[in-house]
C-alpha positions as CSV (number, residue, x, y, z in Angstrom):
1,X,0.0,0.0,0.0
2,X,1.4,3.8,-1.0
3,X,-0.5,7.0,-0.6
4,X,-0.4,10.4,0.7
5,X,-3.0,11.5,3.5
6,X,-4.0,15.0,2.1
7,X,-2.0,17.7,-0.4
8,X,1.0,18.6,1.9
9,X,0.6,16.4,5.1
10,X,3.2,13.8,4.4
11,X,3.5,10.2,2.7
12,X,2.6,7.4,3.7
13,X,4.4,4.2,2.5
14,X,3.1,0.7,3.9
15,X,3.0,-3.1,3.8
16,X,1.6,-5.7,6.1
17,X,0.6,-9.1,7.0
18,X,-2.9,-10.6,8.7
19,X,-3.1,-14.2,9.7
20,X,-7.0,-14.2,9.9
21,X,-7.2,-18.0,11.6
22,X,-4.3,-16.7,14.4
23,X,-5.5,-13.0,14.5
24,X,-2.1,-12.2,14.2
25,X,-0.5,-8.9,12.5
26,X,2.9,-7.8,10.9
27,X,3.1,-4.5,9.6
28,X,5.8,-1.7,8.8
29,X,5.9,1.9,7.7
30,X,7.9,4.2,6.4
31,X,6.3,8.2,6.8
32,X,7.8,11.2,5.6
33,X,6.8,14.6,6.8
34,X,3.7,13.2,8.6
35,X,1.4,15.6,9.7
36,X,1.6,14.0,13.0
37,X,0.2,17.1,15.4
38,X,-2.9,16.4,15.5
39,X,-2.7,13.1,17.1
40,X,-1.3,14.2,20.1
41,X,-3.9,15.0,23.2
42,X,-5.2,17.8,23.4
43,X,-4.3,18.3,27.2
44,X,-0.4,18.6,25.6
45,X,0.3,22.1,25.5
46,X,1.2,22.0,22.0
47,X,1.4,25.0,19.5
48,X,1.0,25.1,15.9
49,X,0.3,21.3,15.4
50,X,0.0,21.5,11.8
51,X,4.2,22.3,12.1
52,X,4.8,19.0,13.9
53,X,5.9,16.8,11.5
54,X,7.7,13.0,11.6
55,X,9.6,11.0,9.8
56,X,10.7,7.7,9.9
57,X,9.8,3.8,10.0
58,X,7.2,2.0,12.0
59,X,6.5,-1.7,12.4
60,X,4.6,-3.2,14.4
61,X,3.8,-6.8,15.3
62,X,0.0,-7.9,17.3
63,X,-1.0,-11.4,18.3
64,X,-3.4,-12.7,21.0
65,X,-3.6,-9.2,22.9
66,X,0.1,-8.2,23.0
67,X,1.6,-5.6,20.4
68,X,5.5,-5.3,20.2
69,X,6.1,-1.6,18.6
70,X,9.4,-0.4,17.0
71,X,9.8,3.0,15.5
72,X,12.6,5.4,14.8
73,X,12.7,8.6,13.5
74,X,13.0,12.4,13.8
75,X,10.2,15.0,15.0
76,X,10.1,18.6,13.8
77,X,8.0,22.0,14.3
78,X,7.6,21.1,17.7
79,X,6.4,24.3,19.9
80,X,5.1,23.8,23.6
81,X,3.5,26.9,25.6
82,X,2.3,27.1,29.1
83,X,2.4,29.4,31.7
84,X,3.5,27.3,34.3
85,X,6.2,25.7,31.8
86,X,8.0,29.8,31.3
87,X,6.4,33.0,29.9
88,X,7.4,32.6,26.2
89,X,7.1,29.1,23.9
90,X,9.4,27.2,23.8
91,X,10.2,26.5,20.3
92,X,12.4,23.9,18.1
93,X,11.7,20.7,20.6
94,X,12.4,18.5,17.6
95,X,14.5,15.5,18.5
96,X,15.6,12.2,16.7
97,X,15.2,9.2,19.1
98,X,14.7,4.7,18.7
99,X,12.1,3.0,20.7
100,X,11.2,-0.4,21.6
101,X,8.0,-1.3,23.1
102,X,5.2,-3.7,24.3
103,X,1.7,-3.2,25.1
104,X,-0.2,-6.1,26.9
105,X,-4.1,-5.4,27.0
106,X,-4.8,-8.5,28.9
107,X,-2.1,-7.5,31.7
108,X,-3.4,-4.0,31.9
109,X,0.4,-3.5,30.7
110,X,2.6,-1.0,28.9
111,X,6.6,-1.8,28.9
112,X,9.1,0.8,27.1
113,X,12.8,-1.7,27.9
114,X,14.5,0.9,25.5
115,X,13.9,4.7,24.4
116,X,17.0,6.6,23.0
117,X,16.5,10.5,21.7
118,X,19.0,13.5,20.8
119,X,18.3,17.0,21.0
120,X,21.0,19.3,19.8
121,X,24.0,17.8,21.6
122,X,22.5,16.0,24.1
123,X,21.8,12.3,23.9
124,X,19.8,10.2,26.3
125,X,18.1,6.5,27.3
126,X,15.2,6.2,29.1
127,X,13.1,3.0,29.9
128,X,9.5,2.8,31.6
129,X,6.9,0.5,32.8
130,X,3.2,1.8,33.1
131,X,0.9,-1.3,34.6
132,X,-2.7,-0.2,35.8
133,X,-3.7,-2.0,38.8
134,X,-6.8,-4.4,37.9
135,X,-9.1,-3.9,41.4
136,X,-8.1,0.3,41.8
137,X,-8.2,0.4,37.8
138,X,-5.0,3.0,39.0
139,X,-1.9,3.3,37.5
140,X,1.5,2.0,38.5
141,X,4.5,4.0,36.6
142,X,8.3,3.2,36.9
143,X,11.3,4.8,35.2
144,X,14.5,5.3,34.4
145,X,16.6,8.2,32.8
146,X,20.3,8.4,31.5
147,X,22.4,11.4,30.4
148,X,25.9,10.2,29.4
149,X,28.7,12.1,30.2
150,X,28.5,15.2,27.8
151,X,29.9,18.9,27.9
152,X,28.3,21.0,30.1
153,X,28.2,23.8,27.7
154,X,26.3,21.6,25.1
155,X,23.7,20.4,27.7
156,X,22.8,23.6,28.3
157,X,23.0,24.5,24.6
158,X,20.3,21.8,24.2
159,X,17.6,23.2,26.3
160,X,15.6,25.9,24.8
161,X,16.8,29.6,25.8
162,X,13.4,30.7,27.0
163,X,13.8,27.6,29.3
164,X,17.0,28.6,30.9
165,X,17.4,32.1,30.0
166,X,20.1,33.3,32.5
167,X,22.3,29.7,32.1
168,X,22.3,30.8,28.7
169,X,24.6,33.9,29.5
170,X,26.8,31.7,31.9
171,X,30.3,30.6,30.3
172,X,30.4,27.0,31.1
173,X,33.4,24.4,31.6
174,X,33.5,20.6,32.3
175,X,31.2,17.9,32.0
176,X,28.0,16.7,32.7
177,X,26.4,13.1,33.5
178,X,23.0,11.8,35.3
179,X,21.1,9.0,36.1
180,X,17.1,9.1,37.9
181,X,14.5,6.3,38.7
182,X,10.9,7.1,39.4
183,X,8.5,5.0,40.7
184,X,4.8,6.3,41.1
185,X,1.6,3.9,42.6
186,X,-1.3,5.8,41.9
187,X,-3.5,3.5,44.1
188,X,-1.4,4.0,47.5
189,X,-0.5,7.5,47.1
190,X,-2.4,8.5,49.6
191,X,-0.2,6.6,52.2
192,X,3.1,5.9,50.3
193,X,5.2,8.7,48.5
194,X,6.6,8.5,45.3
195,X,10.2,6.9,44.8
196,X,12.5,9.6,43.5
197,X,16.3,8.6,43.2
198,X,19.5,9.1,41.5
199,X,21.9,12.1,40.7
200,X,22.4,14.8,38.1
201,X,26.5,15.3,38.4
202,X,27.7,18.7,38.0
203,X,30.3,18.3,40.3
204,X,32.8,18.2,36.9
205,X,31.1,21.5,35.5
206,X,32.5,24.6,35.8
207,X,31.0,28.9,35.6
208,X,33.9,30.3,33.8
209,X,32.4,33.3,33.6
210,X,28.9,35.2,34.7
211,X,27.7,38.8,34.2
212,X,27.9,40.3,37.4
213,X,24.4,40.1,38.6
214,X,24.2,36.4,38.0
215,X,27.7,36.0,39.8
216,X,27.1,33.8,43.1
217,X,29.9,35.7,44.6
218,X,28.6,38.7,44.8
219,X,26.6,37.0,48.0
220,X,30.3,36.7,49.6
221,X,30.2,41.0,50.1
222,X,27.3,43.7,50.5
223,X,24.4,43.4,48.3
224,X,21.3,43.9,47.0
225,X,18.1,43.0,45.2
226,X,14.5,44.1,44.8
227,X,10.9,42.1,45.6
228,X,8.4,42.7,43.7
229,X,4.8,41.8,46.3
230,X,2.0,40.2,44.9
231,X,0.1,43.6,45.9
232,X,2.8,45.1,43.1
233,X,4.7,46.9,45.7
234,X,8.5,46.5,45.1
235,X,10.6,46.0,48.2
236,X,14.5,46.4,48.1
237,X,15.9,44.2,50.3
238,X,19.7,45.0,51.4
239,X,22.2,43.0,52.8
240,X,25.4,45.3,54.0
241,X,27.3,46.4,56.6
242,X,26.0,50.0,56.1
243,X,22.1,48.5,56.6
244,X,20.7,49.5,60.3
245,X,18.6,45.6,59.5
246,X,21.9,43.5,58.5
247,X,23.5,41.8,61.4
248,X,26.5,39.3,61.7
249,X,26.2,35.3,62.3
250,X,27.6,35.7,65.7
251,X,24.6,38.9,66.5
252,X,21.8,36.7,65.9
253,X,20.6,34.2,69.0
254,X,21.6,30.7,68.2
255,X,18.5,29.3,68.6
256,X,17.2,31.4,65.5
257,X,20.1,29.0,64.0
258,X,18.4,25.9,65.7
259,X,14.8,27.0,64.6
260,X,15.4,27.1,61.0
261,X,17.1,23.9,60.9
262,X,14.0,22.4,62.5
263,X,11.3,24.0,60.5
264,X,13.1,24.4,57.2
265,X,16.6,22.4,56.2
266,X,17.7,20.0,59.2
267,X,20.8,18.4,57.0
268,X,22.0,22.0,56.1
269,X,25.2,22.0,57.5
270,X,25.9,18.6,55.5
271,X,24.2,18.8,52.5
272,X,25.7,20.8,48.8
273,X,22.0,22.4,48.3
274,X,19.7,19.7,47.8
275,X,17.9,17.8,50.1
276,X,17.4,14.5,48.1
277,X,14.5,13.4,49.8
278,X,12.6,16.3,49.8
279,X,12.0,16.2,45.8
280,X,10.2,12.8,46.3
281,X,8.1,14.5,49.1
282,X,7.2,17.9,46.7
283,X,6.0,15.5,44.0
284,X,4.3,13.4,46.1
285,X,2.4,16.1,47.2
286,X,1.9,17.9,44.3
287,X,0.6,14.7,42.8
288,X,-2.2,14.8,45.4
289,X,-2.8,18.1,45.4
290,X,-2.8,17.7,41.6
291,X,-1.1,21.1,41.1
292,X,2.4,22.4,41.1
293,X,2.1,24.2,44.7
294,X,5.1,22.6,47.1
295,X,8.5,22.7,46.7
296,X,11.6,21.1,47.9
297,X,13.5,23.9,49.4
298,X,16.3,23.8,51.1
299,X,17.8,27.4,52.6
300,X,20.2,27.6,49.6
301,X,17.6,27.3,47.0
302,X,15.4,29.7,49.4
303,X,18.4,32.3,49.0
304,X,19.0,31.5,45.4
305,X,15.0,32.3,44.0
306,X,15.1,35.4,46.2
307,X,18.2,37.2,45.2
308,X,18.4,35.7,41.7
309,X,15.2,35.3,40.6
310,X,11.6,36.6,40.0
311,X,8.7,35.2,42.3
312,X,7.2,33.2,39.8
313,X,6.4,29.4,39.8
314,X,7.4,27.8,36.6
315,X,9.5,25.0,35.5
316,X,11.8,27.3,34.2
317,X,12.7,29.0,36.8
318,X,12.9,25.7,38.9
319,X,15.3,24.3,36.7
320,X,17.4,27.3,36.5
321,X,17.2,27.4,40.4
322,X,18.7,23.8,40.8
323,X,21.6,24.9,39.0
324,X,22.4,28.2,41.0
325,X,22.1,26.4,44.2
326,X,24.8,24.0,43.2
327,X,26.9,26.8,41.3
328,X,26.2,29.2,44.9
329,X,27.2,26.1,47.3
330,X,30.6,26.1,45.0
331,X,31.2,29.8,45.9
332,X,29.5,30.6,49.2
333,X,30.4,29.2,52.7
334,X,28.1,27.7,54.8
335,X,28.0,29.9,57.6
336,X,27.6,33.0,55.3
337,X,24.6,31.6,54.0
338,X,23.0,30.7,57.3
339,X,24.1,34.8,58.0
340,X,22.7,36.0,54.1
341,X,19.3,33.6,55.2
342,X,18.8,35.2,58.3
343,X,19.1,38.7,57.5
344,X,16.2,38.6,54.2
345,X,14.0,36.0,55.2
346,X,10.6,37.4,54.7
347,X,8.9,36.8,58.0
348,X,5.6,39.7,57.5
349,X,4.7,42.3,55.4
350,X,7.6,44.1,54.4
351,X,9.3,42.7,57.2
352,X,12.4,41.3,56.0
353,X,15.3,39.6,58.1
354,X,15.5,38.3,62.0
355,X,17.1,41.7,63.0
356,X,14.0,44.0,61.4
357,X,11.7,41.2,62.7
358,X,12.8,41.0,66.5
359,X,12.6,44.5,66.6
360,X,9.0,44.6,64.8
361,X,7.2,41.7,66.9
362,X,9.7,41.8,70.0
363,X,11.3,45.1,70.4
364,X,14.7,43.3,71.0
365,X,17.9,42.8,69.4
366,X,18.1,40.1,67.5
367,X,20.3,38.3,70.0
368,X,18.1,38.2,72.3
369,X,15.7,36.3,71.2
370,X,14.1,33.2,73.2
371,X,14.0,29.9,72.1
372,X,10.1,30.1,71.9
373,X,10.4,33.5,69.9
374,X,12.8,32.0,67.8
375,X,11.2,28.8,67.0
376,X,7.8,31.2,66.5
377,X,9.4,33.5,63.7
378,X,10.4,29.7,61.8
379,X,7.0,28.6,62.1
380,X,5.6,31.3,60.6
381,X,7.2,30.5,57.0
382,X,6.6,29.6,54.5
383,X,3.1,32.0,54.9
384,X,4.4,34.8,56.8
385,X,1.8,37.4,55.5
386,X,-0.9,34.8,56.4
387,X,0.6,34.1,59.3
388,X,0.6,37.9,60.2
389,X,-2.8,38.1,61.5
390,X,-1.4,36.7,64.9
391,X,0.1,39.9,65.0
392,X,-3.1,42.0,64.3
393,X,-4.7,39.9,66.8
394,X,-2.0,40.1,69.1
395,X,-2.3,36.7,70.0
396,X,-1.1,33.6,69.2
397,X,-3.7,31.2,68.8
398,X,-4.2,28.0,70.9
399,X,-3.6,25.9,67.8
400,X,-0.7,27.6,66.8
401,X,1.3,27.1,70.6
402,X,0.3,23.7,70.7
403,X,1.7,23.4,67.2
404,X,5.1,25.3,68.7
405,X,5.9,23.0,71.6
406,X,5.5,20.0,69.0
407,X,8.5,21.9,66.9
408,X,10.3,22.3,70.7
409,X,10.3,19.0,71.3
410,X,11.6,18.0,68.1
411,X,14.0,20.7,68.5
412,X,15.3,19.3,72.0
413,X,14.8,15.1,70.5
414,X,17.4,16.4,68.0
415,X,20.0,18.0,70.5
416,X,19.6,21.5,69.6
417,X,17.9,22.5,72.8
418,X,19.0,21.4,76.3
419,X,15.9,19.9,78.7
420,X,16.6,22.9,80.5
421,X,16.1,25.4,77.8
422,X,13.0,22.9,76.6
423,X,11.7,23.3,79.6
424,X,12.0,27.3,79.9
425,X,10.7,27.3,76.5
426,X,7.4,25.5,77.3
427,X,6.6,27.4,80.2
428,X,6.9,30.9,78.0
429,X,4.2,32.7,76.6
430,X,4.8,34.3,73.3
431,X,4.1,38.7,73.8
432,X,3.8,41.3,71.3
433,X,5.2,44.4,71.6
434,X,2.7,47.3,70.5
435,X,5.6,49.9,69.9
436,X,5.0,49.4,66.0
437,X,1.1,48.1,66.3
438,X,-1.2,50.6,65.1
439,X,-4.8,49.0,65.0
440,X,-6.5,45.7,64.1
441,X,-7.5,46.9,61.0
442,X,-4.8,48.7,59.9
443,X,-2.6,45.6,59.9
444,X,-5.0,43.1,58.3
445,X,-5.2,46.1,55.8
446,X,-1.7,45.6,55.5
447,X,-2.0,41.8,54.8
448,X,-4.4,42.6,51.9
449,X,-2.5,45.2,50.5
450,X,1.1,43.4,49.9
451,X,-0.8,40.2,49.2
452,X,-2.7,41.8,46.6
453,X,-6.1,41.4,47.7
């Protein structure tokens, strides 16, 4: 068989084979500029599908309920836009790849052993198992992922530059490799998280040169950098010596230290950036909350989408954010990002840094805070604006103290708290000052106006 499917949509050139007593079926395919857009689901944020072509051979092979597919081939034309992906389409997705697979209706049972695609410079294999569960009718989904060694240079050459727009002006040396496995069971997410494992290596890559705002070590001297609220105010925020807000390490109380560790990045002080497990946990719950809305953030990445970056969730800017806090943990010591995270974390409404905070809620120096006021101003991220209406109240709630000497404890079962200090801790009540407290609704005026309601 030989035809074309309409005037300019590609050629179609085919033979095949059908055993009618054994129901079985050999066929193979050889397509050439195949209008192949308009196959692809509509929930794929695709653009111009009438510019997605393929070419390339197909066989396939189907007998008593189980189809064995090989194809290879090259797409083209491919353009993918949405919002949550980055601001502009990406455009030029095209990539040649081989792929071996097997679909078993009667076992419920899809099973990809090989996948192989280039893009650009970058080659990688993949394999993946999707098996739907036959009494949840849910699915069950493994994979695995591998990047060879490759220049880093030419891996990021390979992703598109409205993906990773500021790796794009980085200067990179060294090499690149990576391996992942994910394992998903739809039917017990509810009580077991996803399996998320394996390493992207940069540790061989190299920024041989930066433009000066994308430089991580300008965090090792004074700087600077602007917010932007969701209310459309725009904050600066200031780290420097000359900055009444901007304290040393060694002037903020210790249990601030201790607090954060608790509430946001225990394995700081040992890990290069990431917290491995945590990326599991985020898509975990992301997958139940069926929307991108948690992140795994440890205090480097925290730093790194603040002073780098705009406040905007995207894959884009995720991706570039992984990278930065590897390229930042390079640069910056450990201590003088525990001092950078202290001094602009946003803990209220324009409220920006321990120091400005203990002053604002406490009227003390930030070195003098308790270990119940400390381990109050961690527990109020990652929602401080929310969480301000404890101010405007000016109470903390029942719920919220009981929620605090569950954090204490944890904080003195890990050995950052004596029993003693524990102890002191529990028996504290947490006070507002009212030196900056104007009126009730003044402040939840506040909270509507920076969080642009």
């Amino acid at each position: 068989m030989e035809g074309r499917f309409l005037p300019d949509r590609g050629t179609l050139v085919a033979n095949g084979l059908y055993d009618r007593r054994s129901g079985k079926l050999v066929a193979h395919a050889e397509l050439q500029e195949a209008w192949v857009g308009l196959l692809v689901p509509p929930t794929v944020p695709l653009q111009g599908r009438e510019a997605v072509r393929f070419s390339g051979k197909v066989e396939v092979t189907r007998a008593a309920g189980v189809s064995d597919v090989t194809a290879e081939g090259g797409l083209t034309g491919v353009t993918v836009f949405h919002p949550r992906i980055a601001p502009e389409a990406l455009r030029d997705l095209g990539a040649t790849f081989s792929l071996i697979a097997r679909h078993d209706a009667g076992a419920d049972l899809l099973d990809i052993p090989q996948l192989t695609f280039t893009h650009g410079k970058l080659s990688a294999r993949a394999s993946g198992r999707v098996r739907r569960d036959p009494e949840t009718r849910k699915l069950q989904l493994s994979a695995d992922l591998e990047v060879p060694r490759m220049s880093c240079a030419d891996a990021v050459a390979a992703f598109p530059p409205q993906l990773v727009p500021n790796l794009r002006q980085l200067t990179l040396g060294g090499t690149v490799d990576g391996r992942l496995h994910l394992f998903i069971d739809f039917a017990r997410l509810e009580t077991e998280d996803a399996k998320l494992s394996g390493k992207i290596d940069l540790d061989r890559c190299r920024v041989l040169q930066a433009p000066p705002a994308l430089r991580a070590t300008r965090l090792l001297h004074d700087f600077g950098y602007s917010v932007v609220e969701p209310g459309g105010q725009r904050v600066g925020v200031e780290v420097s010596a000359d900055n009444e807000w901007t304290r040393p390490l060694e002037e903020i109380s210790p249990y601030m230290v201790a607090a954060v560790l608790t509430t946001e990045d225990g394995a700081f002080w040992r890990h290069h950036g990431f917290i491995t497990s945590e990326f599991a946990t985020a898509l975990t719950q992301n997958l139940r909350a069926r929307k991108f809305k948690f992140g795994a953030s440890s205090i480097t990445m925290q730093i790194v989408k603040n002073v780098f970056f705009e406040r905007k969730k995207t894959l884009s800017r995720k991706l570039e954010e992984l990278f930065f806090t590897w390229y930042v943990e390079q640069v910056v010591p450990k201590p003088r990002l525990m001092e950078i995270y202290l001094n602009i974390i946003e803990l209220g409404p324009d409220i920006y840094g321990v120091p400005r905070a203990a002053q604002h809620f406490f009227n003390k120096n930030p070195l003098d805070l308790t270990v119940r006021e400390a381990i109050y101003l961690a527990s109020i991220l990652p929602s401080p604006k929310k969480r301000y209406a404890f101010y405007c109240n000016q109470a903390v709630p029942d719920y919220w103290n009981r929620a605090l000497d569950r954090l204490l404890a944890i904080m003195k079962r890990r050995g950052r708290i004596t029993a003693e200090e524990y102890d002191a801790a529990i028996a504290e009540t947490i006070t507002f000052d009212p030196v900056e407290y104007t009126s009730r609704d003044e402040c939840f005026r506040m909270i509507r106006r920076y969080s642009g309601k």
